[in-house]
DOVEX-935243 format. One line per 3 residues: number of its first residue (from 1); their letters; for each residue x, y negated, z of C-alpha. Coordinates in Angstrom, 2 decimals, m for minus. Layout:
BEGIN
NUM	a	X,Y,Z; ...
This chain:
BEGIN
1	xxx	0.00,0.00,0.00; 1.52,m3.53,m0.80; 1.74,m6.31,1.17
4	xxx	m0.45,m8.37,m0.94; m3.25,m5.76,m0.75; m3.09,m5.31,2.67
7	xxx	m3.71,m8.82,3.03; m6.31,m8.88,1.15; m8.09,m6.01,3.07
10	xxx	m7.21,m8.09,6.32; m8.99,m11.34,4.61; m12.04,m9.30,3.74
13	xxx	m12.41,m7.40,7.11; m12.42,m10.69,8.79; m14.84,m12.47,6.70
16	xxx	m17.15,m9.18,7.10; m16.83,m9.82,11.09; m18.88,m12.82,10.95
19	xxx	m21.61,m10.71,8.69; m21.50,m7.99,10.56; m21.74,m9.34,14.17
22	xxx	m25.13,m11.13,13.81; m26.92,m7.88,12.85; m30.06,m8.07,14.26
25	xxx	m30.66,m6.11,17.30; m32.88,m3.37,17.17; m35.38,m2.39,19.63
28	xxx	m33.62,m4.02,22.16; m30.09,m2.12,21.10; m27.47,m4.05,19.62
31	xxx	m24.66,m1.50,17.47; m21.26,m0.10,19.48; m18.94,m2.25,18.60
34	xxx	m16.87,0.72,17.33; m19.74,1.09,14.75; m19.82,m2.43,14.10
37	xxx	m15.90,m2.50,13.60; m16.19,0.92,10.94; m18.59,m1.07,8.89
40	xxx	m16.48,m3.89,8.66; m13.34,m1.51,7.87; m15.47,0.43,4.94
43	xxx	m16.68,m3.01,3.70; m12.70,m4.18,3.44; m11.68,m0.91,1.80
46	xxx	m14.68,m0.87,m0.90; m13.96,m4.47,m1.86; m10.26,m5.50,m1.23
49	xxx	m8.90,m3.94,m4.13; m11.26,m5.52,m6.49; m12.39,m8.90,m5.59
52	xxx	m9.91,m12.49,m5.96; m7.15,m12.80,m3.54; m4.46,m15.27,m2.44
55	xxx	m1.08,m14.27,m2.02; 0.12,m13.76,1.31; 1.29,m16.88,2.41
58	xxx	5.06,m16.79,3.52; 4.71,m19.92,6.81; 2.56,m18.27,9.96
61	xxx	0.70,m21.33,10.27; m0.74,m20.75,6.81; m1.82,m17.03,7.86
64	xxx	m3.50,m18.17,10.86; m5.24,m21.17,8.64; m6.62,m18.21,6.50
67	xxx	m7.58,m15.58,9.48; m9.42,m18.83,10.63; m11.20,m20.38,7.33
70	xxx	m12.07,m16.46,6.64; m13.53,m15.80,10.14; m15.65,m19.40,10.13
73	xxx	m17.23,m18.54,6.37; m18.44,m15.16,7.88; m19.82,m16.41,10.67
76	xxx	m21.30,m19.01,8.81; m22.59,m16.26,6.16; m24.24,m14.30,8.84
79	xxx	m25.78,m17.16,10.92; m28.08,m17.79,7.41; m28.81,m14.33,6.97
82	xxx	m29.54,m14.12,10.98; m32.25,m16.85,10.77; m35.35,m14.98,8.98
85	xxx	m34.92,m12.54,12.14; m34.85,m15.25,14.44; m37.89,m16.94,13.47
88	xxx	m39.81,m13.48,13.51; m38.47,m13.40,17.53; m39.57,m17.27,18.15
91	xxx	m43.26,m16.33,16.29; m43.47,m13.16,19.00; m42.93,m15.17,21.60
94	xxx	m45.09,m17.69,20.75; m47.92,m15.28,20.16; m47.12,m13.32,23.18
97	xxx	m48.00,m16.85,25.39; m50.63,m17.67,23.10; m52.85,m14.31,23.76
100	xxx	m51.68,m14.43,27.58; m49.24,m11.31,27.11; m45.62,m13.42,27.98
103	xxx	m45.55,m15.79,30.84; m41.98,m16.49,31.11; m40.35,m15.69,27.66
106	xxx	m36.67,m15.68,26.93; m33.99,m16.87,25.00; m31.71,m14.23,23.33
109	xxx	m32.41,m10.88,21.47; m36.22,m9.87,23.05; m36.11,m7.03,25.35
112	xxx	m38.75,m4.02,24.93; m39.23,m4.00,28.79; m39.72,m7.86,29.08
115	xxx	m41.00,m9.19,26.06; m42.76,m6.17,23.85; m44.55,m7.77,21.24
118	xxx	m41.44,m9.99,20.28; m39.07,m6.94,19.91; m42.41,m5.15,18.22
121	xxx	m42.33,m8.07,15.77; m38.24,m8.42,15.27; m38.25,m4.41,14.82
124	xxx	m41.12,m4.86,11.93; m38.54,m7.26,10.41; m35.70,m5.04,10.37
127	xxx	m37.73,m2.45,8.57; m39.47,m4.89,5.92; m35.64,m5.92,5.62
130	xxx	m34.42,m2.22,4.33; m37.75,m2.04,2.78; m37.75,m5.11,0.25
133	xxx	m34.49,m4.30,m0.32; m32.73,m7.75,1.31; m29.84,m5.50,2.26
136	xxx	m28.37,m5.16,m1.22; m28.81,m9.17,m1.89; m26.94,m9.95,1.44
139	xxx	m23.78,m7.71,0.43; m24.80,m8.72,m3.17; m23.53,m12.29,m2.04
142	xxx	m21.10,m11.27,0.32; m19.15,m9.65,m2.77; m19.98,m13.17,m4.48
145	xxx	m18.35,m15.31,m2.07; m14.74,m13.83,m2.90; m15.64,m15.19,m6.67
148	xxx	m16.34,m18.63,m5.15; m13.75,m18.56,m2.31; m11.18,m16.02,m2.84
151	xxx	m9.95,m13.80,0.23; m7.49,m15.78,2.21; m9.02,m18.97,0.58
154	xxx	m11.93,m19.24,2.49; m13.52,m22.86,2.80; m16.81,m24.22,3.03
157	xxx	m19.31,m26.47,0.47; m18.99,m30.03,1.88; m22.78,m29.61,2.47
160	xxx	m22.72,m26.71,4.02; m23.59,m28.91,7.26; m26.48,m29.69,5.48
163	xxx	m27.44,m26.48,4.51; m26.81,m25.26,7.88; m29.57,m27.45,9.65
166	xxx	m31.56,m26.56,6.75; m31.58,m22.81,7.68; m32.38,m24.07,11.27
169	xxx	m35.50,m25.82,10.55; m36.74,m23.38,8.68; m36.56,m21.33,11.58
172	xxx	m38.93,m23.23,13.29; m40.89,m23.53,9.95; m41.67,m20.21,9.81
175	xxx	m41.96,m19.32,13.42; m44.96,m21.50,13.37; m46.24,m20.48,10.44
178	xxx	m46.53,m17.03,11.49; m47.82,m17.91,15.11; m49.90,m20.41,13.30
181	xxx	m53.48,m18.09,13.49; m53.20,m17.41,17.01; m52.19,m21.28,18.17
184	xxx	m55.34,m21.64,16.08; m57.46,m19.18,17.99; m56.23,m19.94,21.50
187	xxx	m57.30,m23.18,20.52; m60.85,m22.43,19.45; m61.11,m20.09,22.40
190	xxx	m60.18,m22.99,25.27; m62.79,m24.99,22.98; m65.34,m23.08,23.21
193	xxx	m65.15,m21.62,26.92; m64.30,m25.16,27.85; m68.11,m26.34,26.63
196	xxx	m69.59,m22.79,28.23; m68.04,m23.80,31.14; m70.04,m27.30,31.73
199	xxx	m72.73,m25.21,30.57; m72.38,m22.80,33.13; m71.13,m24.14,35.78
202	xxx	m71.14,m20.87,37.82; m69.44,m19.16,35.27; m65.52,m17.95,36.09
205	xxx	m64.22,m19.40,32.87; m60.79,m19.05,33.54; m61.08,m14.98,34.16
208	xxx	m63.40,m14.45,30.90; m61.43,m16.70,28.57; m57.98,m15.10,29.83
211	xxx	m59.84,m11.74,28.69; m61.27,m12.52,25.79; m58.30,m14.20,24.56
214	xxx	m56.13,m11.05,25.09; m58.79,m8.87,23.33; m59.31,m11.08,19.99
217	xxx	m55.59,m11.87,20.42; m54.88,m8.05,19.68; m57.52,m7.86,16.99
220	xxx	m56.33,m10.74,14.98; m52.52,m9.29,15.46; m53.64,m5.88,14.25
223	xxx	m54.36,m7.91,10.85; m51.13,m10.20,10.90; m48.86,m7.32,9.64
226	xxx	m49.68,m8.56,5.82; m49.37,m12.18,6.49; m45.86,m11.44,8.44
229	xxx	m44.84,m9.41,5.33; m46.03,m12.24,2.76; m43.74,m14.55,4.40
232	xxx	m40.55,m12.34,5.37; m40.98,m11.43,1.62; m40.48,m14.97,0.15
235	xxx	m37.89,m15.29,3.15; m35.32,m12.48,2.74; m35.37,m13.01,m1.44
238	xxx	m34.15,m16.81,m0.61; m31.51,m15.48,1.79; m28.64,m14.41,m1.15
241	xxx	m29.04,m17.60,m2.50; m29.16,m19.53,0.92; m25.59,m17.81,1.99
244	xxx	m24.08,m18.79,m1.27; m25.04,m22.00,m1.03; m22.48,m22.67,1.91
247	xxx	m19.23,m21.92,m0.50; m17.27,m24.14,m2.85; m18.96,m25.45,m6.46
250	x	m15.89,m23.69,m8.85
């Protein structure tokens, strides 16, 4: 092996890091790190000996320029290609309080124990994500970023500061546009209890509303699996074109 390719391989494992890291966690259960690390090494070996590459750079400071640059693009890479999952996490939890399930939700990956319905949601992600195929168009433009920045050339678009906050919105975007039914019917639900309450004065409104929103929460979320899939659809086919946005115009 030659010194040129085995920078190369170096340059591509690194990039695949920041990719790799940010898989989203499944049912709770991020990957070994081991695993993690082997998909990262199989990634370097498929690619390295056919994508661009610099030449290994003779000064130190240069190599750990490039085992920087590298390492910031993939983290970069996989922050876009994190946010479809996040949103799907932020919708859960925002249904969860809206049909009374979640009083207290949190703030990293959801836990089955604490916060079901958001890791029900985020796992129904990860399997629309292997269904529609998004896997192949996020290494699809992981392959394509060594064409735009060669390995041990990484660098960023000038707007890819831009693009970044872009990704973030949308994150909030579609988060609400998922949860956006059930803000609507928790709504309707205080609404209407609210007037049967001055109606009734006698009536426990609080107890019977908390119910009955629980019960047509479910109902309406046993329908929201199409709607959820409508979106993530639309949402993982943009994601390719959303990671190569962040790299250099040639």
């Amino acid at each position: 092996m030659s010194l040129d390719y085995g920078f190369a391989w170096m340059m591509v494992m690194l990039r695949s890091i920041g990719l790799v890291i940010q898989l989203p966690v499944i049912a709770g259960h991020p990957l070994p790190i081991p695993v993690r690390m082997g998909l990262c090494a199989c990634l370097a070996t498929l690619l390295a000996g056919v994508v661009p590459a610099a030449n290994t750079p003779p000064e130190a400071w240069a190599l750990i320029v490039a085992v920087a640059m590298e390492i910031l693009l993939g983290l970069a890479l996989g922050f876009v290609a994190r946010m479809a999952f996040a949103s799907v996490e932020m919708a859960g939890r925002v249904i969860a309080t809206e049909i009374g399930l979640s009083a207290s939700p949190g703030m990293g990956a959801p836990e089955p124990a604490t916060e079901p319905l958001a890791a029900l949601l985020s796992t129904f992600a990860v399997v629309l994500f292997f269904l529609f195929g998004a896997h192949l168009s996020v290494l699809g433009a992981f392959a394509r970023s060594f064409q735009l920045a060669a390995a041990g050339k990484g660098g960023l678009n000038p707007a890819a500061a831009e693009s970044l906050m872009r990704a973030t919105s949308l994150v909030l975007e579609l988060g609400l546009r998922i949860a956006a039914p059930f803000i609507a019917m928790n709504f309707l639900i205080t609404l209407a209890f609210s007037i049967l309450g001055r109606a009734v004065p006698k009536m426990n409104v609080f107890v019977v509303s908390f119910s009955a929103r629980a019960v047509v929460g479910i109902t309406l979320l046993s329908g929201a699996g199409a709607l959820i899939a409508r979106y993530l659809f639309t949402e993982f086919g943009e994601l390719s074109l959303r990671m190569l946005q962040l790299l250099p115009r040639k």
